[in-house]
TIPALUM-8457 format. One line per field, with one value per residue (C-alpha): x, y, z; residue in one letter. Coordinates in nm, 3 decimals, decimal comma, padded with zeros to 5 digits. Example, Ala and Ser with C-alpha at 12.3 -4.5 7.8 and 13.67 -1.06 7.14 Angstrom:
2
east = (01,230/01,367)
north = (-00,450/-00,106)
up = (00,780/00,714)
res = (a/s)
! end
This chain:
274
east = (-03,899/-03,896/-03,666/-03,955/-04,029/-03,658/-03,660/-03,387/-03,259/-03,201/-02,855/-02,649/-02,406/-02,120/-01,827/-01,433/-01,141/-01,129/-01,483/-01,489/-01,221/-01,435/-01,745/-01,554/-01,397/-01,723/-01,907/-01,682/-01,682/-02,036/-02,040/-01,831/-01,803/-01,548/-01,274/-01,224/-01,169/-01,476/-01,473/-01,388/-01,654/-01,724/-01,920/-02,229/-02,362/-02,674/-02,715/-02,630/-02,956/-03,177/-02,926/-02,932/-03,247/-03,335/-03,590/-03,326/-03,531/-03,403/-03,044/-02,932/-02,952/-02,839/-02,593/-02,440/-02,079/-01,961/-01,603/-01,636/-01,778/-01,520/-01,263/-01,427/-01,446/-01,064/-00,815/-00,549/-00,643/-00,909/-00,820/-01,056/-01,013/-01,224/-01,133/-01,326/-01,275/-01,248/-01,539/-01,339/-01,035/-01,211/-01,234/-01,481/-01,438/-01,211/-00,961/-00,902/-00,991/-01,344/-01,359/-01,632/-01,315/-01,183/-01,537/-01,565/-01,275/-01,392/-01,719/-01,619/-01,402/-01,651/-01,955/-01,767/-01,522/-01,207/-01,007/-00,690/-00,887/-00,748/-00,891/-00,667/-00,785/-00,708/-00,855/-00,809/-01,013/-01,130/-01,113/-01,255/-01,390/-01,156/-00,856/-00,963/-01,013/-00,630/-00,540/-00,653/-00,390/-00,112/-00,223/-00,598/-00,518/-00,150/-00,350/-00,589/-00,884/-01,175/-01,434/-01,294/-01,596/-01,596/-01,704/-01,760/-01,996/-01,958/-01,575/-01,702/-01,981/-01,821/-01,554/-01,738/-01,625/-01,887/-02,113/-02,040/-01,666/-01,771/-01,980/-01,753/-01,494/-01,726/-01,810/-01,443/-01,299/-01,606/-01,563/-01,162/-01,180/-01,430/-01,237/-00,921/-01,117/-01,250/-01,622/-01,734/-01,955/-02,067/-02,173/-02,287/-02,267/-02,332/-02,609/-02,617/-02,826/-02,596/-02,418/-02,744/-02,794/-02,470/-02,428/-02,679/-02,544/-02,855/-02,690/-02,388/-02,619/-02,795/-02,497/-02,393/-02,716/-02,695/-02,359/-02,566/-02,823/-02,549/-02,317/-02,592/-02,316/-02,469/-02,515/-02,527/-02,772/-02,553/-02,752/-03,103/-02,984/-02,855/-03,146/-03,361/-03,177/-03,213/-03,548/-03,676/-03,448/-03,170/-02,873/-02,872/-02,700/-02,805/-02,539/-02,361/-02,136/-01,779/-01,786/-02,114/-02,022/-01,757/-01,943/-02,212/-01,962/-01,856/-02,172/-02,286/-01,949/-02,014/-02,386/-02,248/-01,990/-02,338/-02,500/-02,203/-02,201/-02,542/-02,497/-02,232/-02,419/-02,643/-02,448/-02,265/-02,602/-02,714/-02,397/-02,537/-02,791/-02,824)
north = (-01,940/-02,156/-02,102/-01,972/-01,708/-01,583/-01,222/-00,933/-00,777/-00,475/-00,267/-00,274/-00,034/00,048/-00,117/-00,025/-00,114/-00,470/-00,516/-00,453/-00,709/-00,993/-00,913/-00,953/-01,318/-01,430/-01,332/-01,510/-01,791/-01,829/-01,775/-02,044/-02,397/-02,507/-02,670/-03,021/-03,345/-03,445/-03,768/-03,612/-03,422/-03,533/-03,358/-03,497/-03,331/-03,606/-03,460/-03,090/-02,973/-03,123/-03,023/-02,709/-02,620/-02,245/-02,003/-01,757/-01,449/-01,587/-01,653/-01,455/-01,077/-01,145/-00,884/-00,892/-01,044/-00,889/-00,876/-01,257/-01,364/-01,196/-01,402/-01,712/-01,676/-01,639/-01,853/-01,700/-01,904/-01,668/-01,536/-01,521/-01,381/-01,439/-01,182/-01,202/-01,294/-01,607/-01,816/-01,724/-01,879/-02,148/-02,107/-02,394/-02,693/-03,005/-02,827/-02,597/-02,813/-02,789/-02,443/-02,274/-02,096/-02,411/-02,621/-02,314/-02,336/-02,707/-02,594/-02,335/-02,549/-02,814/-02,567/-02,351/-02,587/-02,413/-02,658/-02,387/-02,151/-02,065/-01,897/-01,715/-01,634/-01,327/-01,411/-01,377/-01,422/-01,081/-00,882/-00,539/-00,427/-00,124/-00,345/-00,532/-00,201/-00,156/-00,464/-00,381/-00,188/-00,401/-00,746/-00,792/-00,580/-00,695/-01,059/-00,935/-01,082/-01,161/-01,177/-01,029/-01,209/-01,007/-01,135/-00,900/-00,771/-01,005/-00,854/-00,538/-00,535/-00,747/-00,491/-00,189/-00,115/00,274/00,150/00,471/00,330/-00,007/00,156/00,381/00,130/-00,083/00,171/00,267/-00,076/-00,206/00,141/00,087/-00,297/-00,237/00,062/-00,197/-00,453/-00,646/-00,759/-00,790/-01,039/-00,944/-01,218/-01,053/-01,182/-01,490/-01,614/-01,761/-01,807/-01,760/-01,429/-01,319/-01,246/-01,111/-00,836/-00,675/-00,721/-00,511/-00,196/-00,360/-00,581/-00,284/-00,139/-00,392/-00,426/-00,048/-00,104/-00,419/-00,146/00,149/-00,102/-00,371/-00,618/-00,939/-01,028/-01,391/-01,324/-01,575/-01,440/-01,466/-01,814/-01,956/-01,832/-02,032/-02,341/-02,296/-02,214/-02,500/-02,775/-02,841/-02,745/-02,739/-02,425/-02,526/-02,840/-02,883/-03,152/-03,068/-03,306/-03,218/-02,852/-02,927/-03,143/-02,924/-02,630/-02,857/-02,886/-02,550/-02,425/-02,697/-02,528/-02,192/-02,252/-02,433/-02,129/-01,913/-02,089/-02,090/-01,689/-01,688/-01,854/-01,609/-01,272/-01,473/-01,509/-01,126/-01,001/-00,740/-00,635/-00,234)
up = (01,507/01,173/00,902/00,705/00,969/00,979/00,984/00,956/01,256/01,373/01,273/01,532/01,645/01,498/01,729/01,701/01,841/02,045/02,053/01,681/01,611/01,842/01,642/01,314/01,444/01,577/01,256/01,023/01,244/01,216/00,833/00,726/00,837/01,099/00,862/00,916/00,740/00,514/00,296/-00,075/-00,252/-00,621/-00,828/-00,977/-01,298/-01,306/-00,956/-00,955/-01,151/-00,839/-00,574/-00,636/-00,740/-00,707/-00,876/-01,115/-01,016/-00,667/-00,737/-01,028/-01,251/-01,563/-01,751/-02,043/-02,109/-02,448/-02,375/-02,272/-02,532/-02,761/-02,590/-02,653/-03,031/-02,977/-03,019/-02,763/-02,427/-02,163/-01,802/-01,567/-01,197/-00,896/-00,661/-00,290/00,109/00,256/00,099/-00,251/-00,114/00,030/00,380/00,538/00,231/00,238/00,052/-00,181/-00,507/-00,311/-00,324/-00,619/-00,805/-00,832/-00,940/-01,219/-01,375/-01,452/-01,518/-01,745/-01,917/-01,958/-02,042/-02,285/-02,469/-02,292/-02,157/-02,193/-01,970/-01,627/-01,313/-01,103/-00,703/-00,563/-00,216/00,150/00,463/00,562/00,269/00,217/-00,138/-00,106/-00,005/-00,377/-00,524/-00,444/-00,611/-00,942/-01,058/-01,001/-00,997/-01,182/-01,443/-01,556/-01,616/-01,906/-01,788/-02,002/-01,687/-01,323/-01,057/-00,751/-00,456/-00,208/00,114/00,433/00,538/00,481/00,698/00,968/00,976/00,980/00,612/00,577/00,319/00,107/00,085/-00,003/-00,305/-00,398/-00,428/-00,625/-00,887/-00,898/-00,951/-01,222/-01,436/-01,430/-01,522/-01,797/-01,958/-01,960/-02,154/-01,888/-01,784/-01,470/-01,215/-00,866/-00,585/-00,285/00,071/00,208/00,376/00,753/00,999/01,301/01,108/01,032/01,412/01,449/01,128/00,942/00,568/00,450/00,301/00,166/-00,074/-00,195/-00,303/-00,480/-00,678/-00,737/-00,922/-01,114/-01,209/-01,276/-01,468/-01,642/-01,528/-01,391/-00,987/-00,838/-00,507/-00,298/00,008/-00,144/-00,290/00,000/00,230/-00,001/00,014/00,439/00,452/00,195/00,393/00,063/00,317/00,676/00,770/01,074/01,143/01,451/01,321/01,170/00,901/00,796/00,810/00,551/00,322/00,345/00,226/-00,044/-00,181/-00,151/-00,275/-00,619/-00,644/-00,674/-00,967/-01,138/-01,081/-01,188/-01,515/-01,581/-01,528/-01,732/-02,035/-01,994/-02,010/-02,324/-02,493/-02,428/-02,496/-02,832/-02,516/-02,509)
res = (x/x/x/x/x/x/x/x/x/x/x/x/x/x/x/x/x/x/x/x/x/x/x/x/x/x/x/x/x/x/x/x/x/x/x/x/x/x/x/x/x/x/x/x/x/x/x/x/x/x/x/x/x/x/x/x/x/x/x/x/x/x/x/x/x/x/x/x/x/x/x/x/x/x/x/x/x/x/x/x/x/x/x/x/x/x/x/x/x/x/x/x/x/x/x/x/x/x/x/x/x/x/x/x/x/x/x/x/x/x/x/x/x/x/x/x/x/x/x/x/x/x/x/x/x/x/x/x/x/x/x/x/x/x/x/x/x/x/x/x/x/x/x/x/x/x/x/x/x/x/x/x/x/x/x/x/x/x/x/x/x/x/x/x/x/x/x/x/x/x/x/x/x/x/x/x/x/x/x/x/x/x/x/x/x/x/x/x/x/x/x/x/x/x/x/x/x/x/x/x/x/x/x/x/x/x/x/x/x/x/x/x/x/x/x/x/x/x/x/x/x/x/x/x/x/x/x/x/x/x/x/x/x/x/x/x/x/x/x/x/x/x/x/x/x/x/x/x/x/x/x/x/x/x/x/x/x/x/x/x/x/x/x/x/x/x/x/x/x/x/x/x/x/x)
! end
């Protein structure tokens, strides 16, 4: 089968217990790259724009940003927190400094004239959305955030997460962060070709881009992107070796924070949007 041909499979049953617990290990195994020792990562901006390369009706739904862009015609210094599973907390790259949190603050920064900005991570490996959902409260909130990005999907279907939960817990947590002043940005699940055979993330995307629709908040397709990048040879997913796993997941990881600005930019721009 070429990476062209790759097609979806088939749900698979729902497992518990044990056998549950193996599925979940193998899958995020096979989603992120083994961690390992990679020759530092630098960023290239001359580069980036070739690199990463991908349609925007591919990789991104724009949304407007209103509260955002209210912050940054303030003087007090902005909050933003990335809340999400392992790839958020950089699971697979050379270290954390690697990780696309880290590669947006200095993005951000850069892009926006906001070198007083800070990111805060609020990420673990295996996180559900409605283990986030209970974070909220207590520690997204107390921060003030001008942007919450929520990263969310792979955990959930891995572990079985019902996909009316994961929803539910979406549409919970946006409408609550909004009503406290903050926007919000979703990034779906990750794309690979080895979890792709093991968990059908299918359902769990379309309920995030039914709380894109419900909320007009903007959506970075990490799955759609990163299928793209596989199937038109910019990253081999495919890689057996460790250290080009994890310079691999560097890259990737600096392409996403590129993206997430460019998103960003956007919902800034089209923040009057109705």
């Amino acid at each position: 089968m070429t990476r062209s041909d790759h097609r979806r499979h088939e749900w698979p049953e729902r497992d518990t217990g044990r056998h549950a617990r193996s599925v979940l290990g193998a899958f995020l195994l096979a989603l992120l790259p083994v961690a390992g020792w990679a020759a530092p990562y630098a960023a290239d901006d001359a580069g980036t724009s070739a690199r990463c390369s991908v349609p925007d009706e591919t990789a991104l739904i724009d949304g407007p940003l209103p509260r955002l862009a209210r912050a940054l015609k303030s003087p007090t210094p902005l909050t933003i927190v990335v809340i999400g599973s392992g790839s958020a907390a950089g699971s697979g790259t050379s270290r954390k400094e690697a990780a696309f949190p880290a590669r947006l603050e200095t993005r951000f920064q850069k892009r926006f004239s906001q070198p007083q900005a800070r990111l805060v991570v609020l990420a673990a490996m295996g996180q559900t959305a409605p283990s986030m959902y209970a974070r909220i409260a207590k520690e997204i909130l107390p921060l003030r955030p001008a942007l919450v990005i929520w990263q969310t999907g792979s955990a959930d279907a891995a572990r079985g997460t019902p996909v009316m939960e994961f929803g539910q817990s979406l549409e919970r947590g946006i409408g609550e962060l909004r009503e406290q002043g903050s926007d919000v940005l979703l990034i779906d699940s990750q794309f690979s070709p080895r979890a792709s055979l093991l968990v059908n993330t299918d359902a769990y995307r379309e309920a995030v881009r039914w709380n894109t629709r419900r909320f007009d908040v903007p959506l970075f397709k990490r799955y759609d992107t990163m299928q793209y990048w596989w199937s038109h040879d910019v990253f081999d997913l495919d890689a057996e070796d460790k250290a080009e796993q994890v310079a691999n997941a560097d890259r990737i990881h600096d392409c996403v924070a590129a993206l997430l600005v460019r998103l960003i930019a956007h919902g800034v721009a089209n923040e009057g949007r109705p």
